[in-house]
N, C-alpha and C positions, 0 to 999 in steps of 0.2 A: 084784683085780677089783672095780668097783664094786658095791653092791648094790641094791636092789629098796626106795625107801623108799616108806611112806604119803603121799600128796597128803592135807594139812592145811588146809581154809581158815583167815586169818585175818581180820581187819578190817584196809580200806585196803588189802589185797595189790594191787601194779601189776603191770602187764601184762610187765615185766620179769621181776618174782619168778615170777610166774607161769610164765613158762616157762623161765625157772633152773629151777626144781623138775620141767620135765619129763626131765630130765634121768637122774630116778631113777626113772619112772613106769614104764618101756613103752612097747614096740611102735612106731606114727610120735609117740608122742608122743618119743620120746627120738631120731627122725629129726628132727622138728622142732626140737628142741632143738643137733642136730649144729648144721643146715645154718644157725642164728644164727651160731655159731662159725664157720663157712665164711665167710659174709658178709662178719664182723667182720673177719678175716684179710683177704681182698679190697680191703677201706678201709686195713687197717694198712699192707701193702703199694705202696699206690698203684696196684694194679691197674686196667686198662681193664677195665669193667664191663659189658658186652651184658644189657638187661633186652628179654626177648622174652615175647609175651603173645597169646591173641587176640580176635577181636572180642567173644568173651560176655563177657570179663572186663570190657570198657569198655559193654555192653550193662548191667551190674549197679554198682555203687557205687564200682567199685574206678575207675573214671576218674580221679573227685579224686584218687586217691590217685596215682595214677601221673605225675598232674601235679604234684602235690607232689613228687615224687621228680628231678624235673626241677628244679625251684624248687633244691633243695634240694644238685642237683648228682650225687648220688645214683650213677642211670646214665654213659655216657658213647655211648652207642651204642644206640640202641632199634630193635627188628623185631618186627612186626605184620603184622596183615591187611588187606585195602582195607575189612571191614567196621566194622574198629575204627576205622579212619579216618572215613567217614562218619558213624559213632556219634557220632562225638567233635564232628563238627561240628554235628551236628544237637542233640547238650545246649547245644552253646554259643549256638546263635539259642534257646536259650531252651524246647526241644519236653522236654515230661516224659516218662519213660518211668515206666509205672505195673505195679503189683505183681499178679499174679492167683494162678492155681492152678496145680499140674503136671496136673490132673485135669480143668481149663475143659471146656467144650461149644466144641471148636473148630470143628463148625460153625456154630454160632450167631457165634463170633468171627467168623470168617470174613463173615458176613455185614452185619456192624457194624464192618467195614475193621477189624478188631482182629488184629493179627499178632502168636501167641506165640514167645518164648523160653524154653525154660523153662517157671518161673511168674513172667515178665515180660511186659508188652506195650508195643507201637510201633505208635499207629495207622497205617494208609496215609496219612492225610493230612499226618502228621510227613512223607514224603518228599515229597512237593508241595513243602510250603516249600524244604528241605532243596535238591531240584530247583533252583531258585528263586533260590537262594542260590549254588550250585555256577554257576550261568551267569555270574553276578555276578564271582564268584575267578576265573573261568577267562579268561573276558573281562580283568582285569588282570595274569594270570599274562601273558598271549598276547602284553600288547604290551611287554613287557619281553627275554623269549625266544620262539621258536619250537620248537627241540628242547631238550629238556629231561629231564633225570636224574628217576626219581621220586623222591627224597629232592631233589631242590632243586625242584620240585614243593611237597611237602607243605611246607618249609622258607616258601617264597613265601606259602602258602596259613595257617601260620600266623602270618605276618606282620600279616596282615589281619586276622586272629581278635583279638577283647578280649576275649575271657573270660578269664580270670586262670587257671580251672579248667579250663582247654584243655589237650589235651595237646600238641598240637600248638603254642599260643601258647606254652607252657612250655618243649618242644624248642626254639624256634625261637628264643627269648629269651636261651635258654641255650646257646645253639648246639652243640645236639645232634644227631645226623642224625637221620632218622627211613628205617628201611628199610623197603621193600614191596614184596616181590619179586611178590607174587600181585593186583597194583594194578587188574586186570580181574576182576577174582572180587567185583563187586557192584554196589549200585547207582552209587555211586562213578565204577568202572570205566564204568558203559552210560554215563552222565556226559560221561565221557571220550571216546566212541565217537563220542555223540551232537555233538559240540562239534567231534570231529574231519571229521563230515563234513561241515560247513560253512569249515571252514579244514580244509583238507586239510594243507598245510605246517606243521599242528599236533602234533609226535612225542615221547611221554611213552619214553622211553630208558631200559628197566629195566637193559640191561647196561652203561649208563654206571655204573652203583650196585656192579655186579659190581668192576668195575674198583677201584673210590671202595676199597669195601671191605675189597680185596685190599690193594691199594698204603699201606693206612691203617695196617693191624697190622703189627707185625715181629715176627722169630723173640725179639729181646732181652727185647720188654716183657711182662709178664704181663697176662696174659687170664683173667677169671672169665663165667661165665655164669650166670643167674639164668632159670632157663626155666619161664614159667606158662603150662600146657598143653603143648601140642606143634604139629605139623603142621606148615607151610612155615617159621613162624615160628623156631621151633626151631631144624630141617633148616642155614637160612640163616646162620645163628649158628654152629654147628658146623663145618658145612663150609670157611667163613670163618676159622676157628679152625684147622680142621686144614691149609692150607695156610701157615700163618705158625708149626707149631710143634706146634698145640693146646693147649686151655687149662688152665691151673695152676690152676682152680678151679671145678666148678660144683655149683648147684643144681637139681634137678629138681623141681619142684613138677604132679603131675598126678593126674585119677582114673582114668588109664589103668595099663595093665599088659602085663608084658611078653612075657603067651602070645598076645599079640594081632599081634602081627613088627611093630606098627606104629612109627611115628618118636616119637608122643604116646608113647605105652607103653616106647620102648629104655630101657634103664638106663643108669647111668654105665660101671657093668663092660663095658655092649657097646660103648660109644662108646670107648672103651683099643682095645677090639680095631680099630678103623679108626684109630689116633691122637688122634680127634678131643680126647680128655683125654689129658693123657703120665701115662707107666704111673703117676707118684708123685703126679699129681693128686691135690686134695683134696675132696674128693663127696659129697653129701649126697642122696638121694629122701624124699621125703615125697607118700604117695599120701592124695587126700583134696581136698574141695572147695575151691578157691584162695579163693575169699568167705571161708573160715572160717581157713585155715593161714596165706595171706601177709598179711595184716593182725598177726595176732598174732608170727610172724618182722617184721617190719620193722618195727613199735611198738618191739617188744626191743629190735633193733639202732639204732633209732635212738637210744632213751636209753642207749644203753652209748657208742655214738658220741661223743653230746653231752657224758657225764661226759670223753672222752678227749679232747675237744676237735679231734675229727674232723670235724664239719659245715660246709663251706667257708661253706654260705650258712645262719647257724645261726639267722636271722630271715626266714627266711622262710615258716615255716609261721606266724606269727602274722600275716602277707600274706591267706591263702588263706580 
């Protein structure tokens, strides 16, 4: 049985050592620690890889990162939310999102168009532009297709994108699907509403994705999941999983829990009980803010990657 060692700083310790060592700490620190090893396994394997997320995570800093992870190859499959979506596009024209308090005067915000998250803010006028820009992609979405899959949607839409740090420029570059089952659930979506009622013959086809999705996986090939947060995002990935077999490896990253019955909060051991993981899957949770936990796992993994000479595209973070 392993034992309980002291956490040592020393000088120069990297972000690697760093959580080697949690290994001997405790609690999610030695969760955290698993779900590297899970990861790692995932790339060794060649496994298909579902990275699902949702929009606060691209509302906070972790964007770049998820485009890097794209660049990088990383994923093979991403599911999101219609908010993460919009987010993503509105860093990319360039709109700042700025830092405040969990404590603000929100109605003072409120009255200075200041819209929190968190202790983040998006003024209203960022969706003006954002607005602005959406008529622009959709207008050359439209005269290419008329019905259209939402991932060949978002696919087209970052086509047009330059931002490098796009997530969507990075899926699409790297030809990654991007799913969005919940494509109506924002401003994104009203977007989409508003555009259809001047082109009626305009149809975003979420169960064309369904299909995409199904028809993609097979029972042969191994499936990992890498799940930050929960909610449809999640849901869509799993379910996905559990009709080709379920998958041979995941990670749960959330600050949810699981006396709440919700899908953010299931564990791995619930999701065995519907298939969605097979009984001998390999599982890691780690409960705790994704800003603080997935940065510090995918630093790890990626330089244990790099020493194994695992990174398909192993220049491409000095791109970004």
């Amino acid at each position: 049985m392993k034992k309980v060692k002291d956490f040592l700083w020393k000088p120069d310790m990297t972000v690697e050592e760093l959580v080697d060592s949690f290994g001997n700490l405790g609690y999610q620190a030695i969760e955290l620690n698993e779900a590297t090893k899970v990861v790692l396994k995932m790339k060794r394997t060649n496994t298909k890889i579902f990275l699902t997320f949702t929009s606060n995570m691209v509302t906070s800093g972790l964007r770049g990162l998820f485009a890097q992870l794209c660049s990088l190859k990383i994923p093979n499959i991403l599911i999101t939310t219609s908010g993460a979506i919009e987010e993503d596009i509105m860093k990319s024209l360039g709109i700042d999102f700025e830092i405040s308090s969990f404590h603000a005067d929100d109605t003072a915000l409120h009255e200075k168009g200041e819209n929190r998250i968190g202790n983040l803010i998006i003024r209203t006028e960022s969706y003006m532009k954002f607005e602005d820009e959406m008529i622009k992609y959709l207008n050359k979405v439209y005269q290419k297709k008329q019905r259209i899959s939402t991932s060949e949607l978002l696919h087209e839409i970052g086509i047009l994108i330059k931002d490098e740090n796009s997530i969507l420029h990075q899926a699409a570059k790297n030809n990654i699907p991007i799913y969005c089952p919940g494509i109506a659930d924002s401003s994104f979506g009203f977007q989409l509403f508003m555009f259809q009622q001047k082109n009626p013959d305009f149809i975003v086809d979420t169960i064309l994705d369904m299909q995409r999705i199904v028809t993609d996986l097979s029972f042969d090939e191994k499936k990992g999941l890498i799940s930050l947060g929960g909610s449809i995002s999640k849901h869509y990935a799993v379910f996905a999983a559990l009709l080709s077999g379920g998958l041979d490896y995941a990670i749960y990253m959330t600050t949810s829990h699981a006396t709440s019955g919700s899908m953010s909060g299931a564990t791995t051991q619930e999701a065995k009980s519907w298939g969605k993981i097979k009984d001998d899957g390999q599982a890691a949770t780690v409960n705790g803010d994704v800003c603080i936990t997935f940065p510090l796992l995918i630093t790890s993994t990626l330089d244990k990657m790099k020493k194994e000479g695992l990174l398909k595209n192993n220049q491409a973070h000095e791109k970004l």
